[in-house]
KEBA-421853 format. One line per field, with one value per residue (C-alpha): x, y, z; residue in one letter. Coordinates in pm, whole numbers. Each point is the difference from the previous one (the first is absolute). Example, Ala and Ser with C-alpha at 12.3 -4.5 7.8 and 13.67 -1.06 7.14 Angstrom:
2
x: (1230:137)
y: (-450:344)
z: (780:-66)
guvex: (A:S)
***
This chain:
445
x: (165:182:-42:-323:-80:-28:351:182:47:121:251:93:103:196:220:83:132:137:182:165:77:197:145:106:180:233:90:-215:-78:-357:14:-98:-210:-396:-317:-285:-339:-140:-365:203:-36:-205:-341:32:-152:340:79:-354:-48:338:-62:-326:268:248:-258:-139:370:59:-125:-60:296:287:-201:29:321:137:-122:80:246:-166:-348:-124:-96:-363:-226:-248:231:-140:0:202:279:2:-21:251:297:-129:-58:404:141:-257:178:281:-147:-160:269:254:263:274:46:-208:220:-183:52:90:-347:-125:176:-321:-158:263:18:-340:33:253:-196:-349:96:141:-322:-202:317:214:346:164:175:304:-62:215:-7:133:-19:-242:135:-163:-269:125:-218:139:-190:-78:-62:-390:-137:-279:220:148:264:137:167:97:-153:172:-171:74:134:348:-228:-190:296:155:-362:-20:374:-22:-319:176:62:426:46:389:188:-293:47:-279:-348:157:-92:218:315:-170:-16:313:96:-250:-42:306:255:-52:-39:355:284:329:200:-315:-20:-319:66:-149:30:28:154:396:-58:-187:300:-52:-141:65:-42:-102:122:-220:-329:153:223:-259:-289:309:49:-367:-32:280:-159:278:-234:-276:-381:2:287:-74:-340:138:217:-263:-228:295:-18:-338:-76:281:-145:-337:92:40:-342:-142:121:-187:-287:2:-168:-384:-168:176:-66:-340:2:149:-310:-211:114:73:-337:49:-170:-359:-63:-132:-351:-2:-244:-344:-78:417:-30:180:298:25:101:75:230:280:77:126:377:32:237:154:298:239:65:390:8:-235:43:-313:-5:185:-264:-331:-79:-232:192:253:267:46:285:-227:157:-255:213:183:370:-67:-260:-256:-46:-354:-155:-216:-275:8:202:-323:-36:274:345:295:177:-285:29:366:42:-410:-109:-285:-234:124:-217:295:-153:-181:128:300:-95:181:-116:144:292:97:-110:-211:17:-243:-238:-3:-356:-186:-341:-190:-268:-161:-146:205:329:169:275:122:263:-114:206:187:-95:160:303:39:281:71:-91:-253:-275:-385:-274:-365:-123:-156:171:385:37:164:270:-112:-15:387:-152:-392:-165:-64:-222:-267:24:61:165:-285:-277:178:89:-392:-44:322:-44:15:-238:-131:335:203:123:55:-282:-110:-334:-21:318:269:365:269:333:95:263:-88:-348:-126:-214:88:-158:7:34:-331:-236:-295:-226:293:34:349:226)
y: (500:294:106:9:-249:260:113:-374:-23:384:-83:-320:181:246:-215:-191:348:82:-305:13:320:-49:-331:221:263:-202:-206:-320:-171:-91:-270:-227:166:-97:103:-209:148:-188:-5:-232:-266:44:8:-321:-298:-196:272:108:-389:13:294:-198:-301:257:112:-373:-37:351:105:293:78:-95:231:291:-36:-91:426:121:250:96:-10:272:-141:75:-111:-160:-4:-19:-395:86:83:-345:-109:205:-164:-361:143:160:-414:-105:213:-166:-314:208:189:-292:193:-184:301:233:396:230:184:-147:93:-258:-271:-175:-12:-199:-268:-8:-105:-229:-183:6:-15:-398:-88:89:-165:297:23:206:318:197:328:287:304:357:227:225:410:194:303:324:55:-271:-355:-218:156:104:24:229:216:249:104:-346:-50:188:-72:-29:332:157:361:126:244:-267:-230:255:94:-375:-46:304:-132:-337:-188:7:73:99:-386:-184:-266:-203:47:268:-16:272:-209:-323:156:38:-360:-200:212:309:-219:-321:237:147:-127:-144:271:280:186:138:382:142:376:206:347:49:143:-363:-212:79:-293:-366:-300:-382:-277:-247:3:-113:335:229:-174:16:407:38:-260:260:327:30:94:178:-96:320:-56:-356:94:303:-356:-220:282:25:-393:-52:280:-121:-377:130:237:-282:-160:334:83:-304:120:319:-214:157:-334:-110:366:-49:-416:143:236:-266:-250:251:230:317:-86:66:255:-240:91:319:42:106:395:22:320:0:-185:-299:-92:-409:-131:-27:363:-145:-92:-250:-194:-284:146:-79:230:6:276:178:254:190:348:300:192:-186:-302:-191:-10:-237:89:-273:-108:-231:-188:-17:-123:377:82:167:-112:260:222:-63:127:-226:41:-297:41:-133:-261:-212:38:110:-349:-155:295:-76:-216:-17:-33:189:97:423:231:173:237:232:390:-24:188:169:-145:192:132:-384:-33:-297:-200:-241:-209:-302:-156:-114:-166:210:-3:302:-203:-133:217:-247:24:-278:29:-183:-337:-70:-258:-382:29:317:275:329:191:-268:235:-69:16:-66:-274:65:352:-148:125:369:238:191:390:144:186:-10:328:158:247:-222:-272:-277:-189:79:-131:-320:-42:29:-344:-179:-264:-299:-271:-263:-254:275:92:337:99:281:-16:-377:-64:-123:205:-247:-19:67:-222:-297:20:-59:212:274:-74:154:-156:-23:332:-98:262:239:310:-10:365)
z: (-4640:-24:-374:-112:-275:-301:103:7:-364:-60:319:-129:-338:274:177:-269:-194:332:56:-304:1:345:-126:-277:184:168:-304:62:-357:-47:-280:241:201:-41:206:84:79:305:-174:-320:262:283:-214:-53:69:155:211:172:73:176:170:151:85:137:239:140:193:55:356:99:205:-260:-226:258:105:-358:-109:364:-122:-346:26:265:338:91:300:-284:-299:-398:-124:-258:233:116:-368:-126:110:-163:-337:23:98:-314:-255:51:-159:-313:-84:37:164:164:223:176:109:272:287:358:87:-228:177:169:-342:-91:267:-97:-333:103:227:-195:-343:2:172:-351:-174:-96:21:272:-169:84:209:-29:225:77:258:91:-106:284:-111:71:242:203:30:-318:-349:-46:-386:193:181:-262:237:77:-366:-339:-292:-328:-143:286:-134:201:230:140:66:166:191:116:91:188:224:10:359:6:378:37:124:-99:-258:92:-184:-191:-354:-119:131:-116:-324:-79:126:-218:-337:1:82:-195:-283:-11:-223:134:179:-11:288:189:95:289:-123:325:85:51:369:37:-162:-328:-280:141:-248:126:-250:256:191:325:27:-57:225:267:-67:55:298:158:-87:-278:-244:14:-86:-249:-188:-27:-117:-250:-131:-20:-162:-299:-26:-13:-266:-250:54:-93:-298:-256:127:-51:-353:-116:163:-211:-273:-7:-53:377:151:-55:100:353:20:-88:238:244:4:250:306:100:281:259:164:168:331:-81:49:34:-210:-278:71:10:394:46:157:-280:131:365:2:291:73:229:209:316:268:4:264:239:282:203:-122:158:53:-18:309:-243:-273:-145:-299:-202:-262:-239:-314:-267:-310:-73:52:300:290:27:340:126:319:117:320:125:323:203:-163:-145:212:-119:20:-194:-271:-62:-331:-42:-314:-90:-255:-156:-203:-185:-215:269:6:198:305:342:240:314:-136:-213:-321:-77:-344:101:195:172:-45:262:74:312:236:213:301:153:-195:-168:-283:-150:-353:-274:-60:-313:-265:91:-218:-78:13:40:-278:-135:-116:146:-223:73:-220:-308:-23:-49:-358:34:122:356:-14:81:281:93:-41:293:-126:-164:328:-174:291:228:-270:-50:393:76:-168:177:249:177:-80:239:-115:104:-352:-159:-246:-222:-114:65:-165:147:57:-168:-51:-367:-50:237:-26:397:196:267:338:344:337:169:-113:-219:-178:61:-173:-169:63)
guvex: (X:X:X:X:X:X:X:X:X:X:X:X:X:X:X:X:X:X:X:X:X:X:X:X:X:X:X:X:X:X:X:X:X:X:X:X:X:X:X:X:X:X:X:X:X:X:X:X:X:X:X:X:X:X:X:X:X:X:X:X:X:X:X:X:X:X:X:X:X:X:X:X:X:X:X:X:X:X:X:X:X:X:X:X:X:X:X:X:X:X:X:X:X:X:X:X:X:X:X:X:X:X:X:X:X:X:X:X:X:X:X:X:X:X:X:X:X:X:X:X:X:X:X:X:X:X:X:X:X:X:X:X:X:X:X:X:X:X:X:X:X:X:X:X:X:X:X:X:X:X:X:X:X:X:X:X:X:X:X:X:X:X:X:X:X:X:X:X:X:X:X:X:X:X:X:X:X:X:X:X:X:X:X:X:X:X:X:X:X:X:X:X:X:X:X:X:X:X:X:X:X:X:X:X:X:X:X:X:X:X:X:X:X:X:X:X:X:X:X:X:X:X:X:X:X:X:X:X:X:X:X:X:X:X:X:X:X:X:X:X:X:X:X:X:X:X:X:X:X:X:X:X:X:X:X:X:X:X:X:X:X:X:X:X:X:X:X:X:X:X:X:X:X:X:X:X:X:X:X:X:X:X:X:X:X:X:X:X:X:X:X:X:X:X:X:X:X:X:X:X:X:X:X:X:X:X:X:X:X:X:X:X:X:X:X:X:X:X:X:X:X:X:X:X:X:X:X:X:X:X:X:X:X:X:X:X:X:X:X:X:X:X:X:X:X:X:X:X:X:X:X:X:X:X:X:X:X:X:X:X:X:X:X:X:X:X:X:X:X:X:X:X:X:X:X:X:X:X:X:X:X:X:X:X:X:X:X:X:X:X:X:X:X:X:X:X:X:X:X:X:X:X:X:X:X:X:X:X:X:X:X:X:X:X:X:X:X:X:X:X:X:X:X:X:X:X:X:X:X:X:X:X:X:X:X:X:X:X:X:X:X:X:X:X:X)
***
């Protein structure tokens, strides 16, 4: 569960303020509207008996294929993952909707209501869907990733720190949130005959307005506009959408429900005799990227000079030694696993803003780069498991060796998956393990 139960009723109090607040802002009435608790129904008698029934034709598989894109994927997942999707088709029936809205992503939950529901003797419902917006990191939306999304409280400074890290690679309109975002919310937003402005400089053109999507995700498709002037736009957007949200937030009693529901978040465990800072692996920035370009370096046989996409504007320049042992043909358009946040370094005569990872073995040498999560992509931050709640350092502190502390306890383990302390290197967003290709009990570099 991802709330813990003394926080469900304070957030439940939240979203509904925050729902109505945003309904609000864009002129929704709320006469209408009404909000059901799931606990008014699912303490009851009717409803555990038919979530017993619900279960006896349910197998397995439906069940785990029904949450495939919205509960994580695990090698020995929770029960309540395969659950979860059963109790979603039941509220249909007990809140007596005649329509259920969600995301494309919940579209298996839905042919799974269809197709269990009638079996207990409940109607079939309607099922409405919309697409997917991107996170601005690329990939799908993460609640636990606080760079993937902007919150409604989100002050102008940090929209414009999160739009600035966001993944808007010049011609790139797929997976780009920032682009996305402007389709699904900006857009539909405007009145008849508003314009979006894209403010730029006159010796770059000069202000240019879209009156429709289609033009403007043409102008970036073509490198018309660029990713920071489409950003400085979307930053303008976003803040006048939220202002309204925010003024009704200014009420005391709802700043201090949002700190309530929202506690600040506990320093996770540091490492015993750490000194005292606390060094865990929160502090590491890695991430998944692709290896758009690489060359062997000018002056150094052993080393390669890669071009590596990890989810920025710009690939990053590694340097890389790995000439031995991966060739240059197999390096092009690898995706690997980066630490980001290392001191960039010169490393003879190129400066370095990175590392590839690797899993390595002294006898016999062998090097082998740490594989990416199943499903992931590039910029997809990796967390070790039980340590995902947190923002990684900006850049590690040389001085006090924190890389080199947390490094000692990286490896392989015996089913060739990344660990740290036992726990597994995942994927934050999709949730699956990183592996390597064959070295067990590796140490990870």
């Amino acid at each position: 569960m991802k709330a813990p139960w003394e926080l469900l009723s304070l957030r439940t109090q939240y979203y509904e303020t925050a729902i109505k607040a945003m309904l609000t802002s864009i002129g929704v009435p709320l006469e209408k509207l009404r909000f059901v608790k799931g606990t008014d129904y699912q303490l009851s008698k009717e409803y555990t008996l038919d979530v017993y029934r619900l279960t006896s034709v349910i197998t397995e598989h439906d069940a785990k294929k029904a949450g495939a894109e919205v509960v994580k994927q695990v090698e020995h997942p929770l029960l309540s993952g395969l659950l979860y999707p059963g109790l979603q088709a039941l509220d249909e029936e007990y809140l007596k909707v005649d329509a259920q809205f969600g995301g494309v992503d919940q579209r298996k939950i839905f042919t799974m209501a269809e197709k269990y529901l009638p079996q207990l003797g409940y109607s079939k419902r309607i099922h409405l869907m919309n697409p997917m917006v991107p996170g601005l990191t690329g990939g799908k939306m993460s609640a636990s990733e606080e760079d993937s999304k902007i919150d409604l409280l989100d002050n102008p400074a940090n929209v414009k720190k999160k739009l600035k890290k966001a993944f808007c690679e010049p011609g790139n309109i797929t997976d780009n949130g920032v682009l996305s975002f402007t389709k699904h919310v900006i857009f539909p937003l405007m009145k008849p005959n508003e314009a979006f402005k894209v403010s730029r400089a006159k010796e770059y053109g000069g202000d240019i307005e879209y009156f429709k999507f289609a033009d403007l995700e043409e102008a970036f498709a073509k490198q018309d506009v660029h990713p920071g002037d489409l950003k400085a736009s979307v930053e303008q957007a976003i803040n006048m959408l939220l202002a309204p949200i925010q003024e009704i937030f200014k009420d005391s009693k709802l700043q201090e429900l949002a700190k309530k529901a929202y506690p600040p978040l506990q320093k996770a465990k540091a490492i015993p005799n750490a000194g005292n800072e606390d060094i865990t692996p929160v502090k590491l920035d890695i991430r998944v990227g692709r290896i758009v370009e690489v060359t062997r370096h000018p002056d150094a046989d052993s080393l390669y000079v890669e071009k590596i996409d990890v989810g920025e504007e710009e690939p990053r320049v590694v340097v890389s030694g790995l000439v031995n042992y991966v060739p240059i043909e197999c390096m092009q358009n690898k995706e690997v696993v980066v630490l980001c946040n290392l001191k960039p370094a010169k490393m003879r005569g190129i400066e370095s803003k990175g590392m590839v990872l690797c899993a390595s073995i002294d006898d016999p040498k062998q090097v082998e780069p740490l594989l990416p999560p199943i499903g992931s992509k590039p910029g997809e931050r990796i967390v070790v498991e039980t340590y995902e709640i947190g923002e990684p350092d900006d850049v590690l502190n040389p001085k006090k060796k924190v890389w080199e502390k947390l490094q000692a306890d990286l490896k392989t383990n015996t089913e060739l998956v990344a660990v740290w302390q036992g726990n597994k290197l995942i994927g934050k967003i999709c949730g699956n393990a990183v592996t390597t290709a064959s070295l067990v009990n590796a140490p990870i570099k």
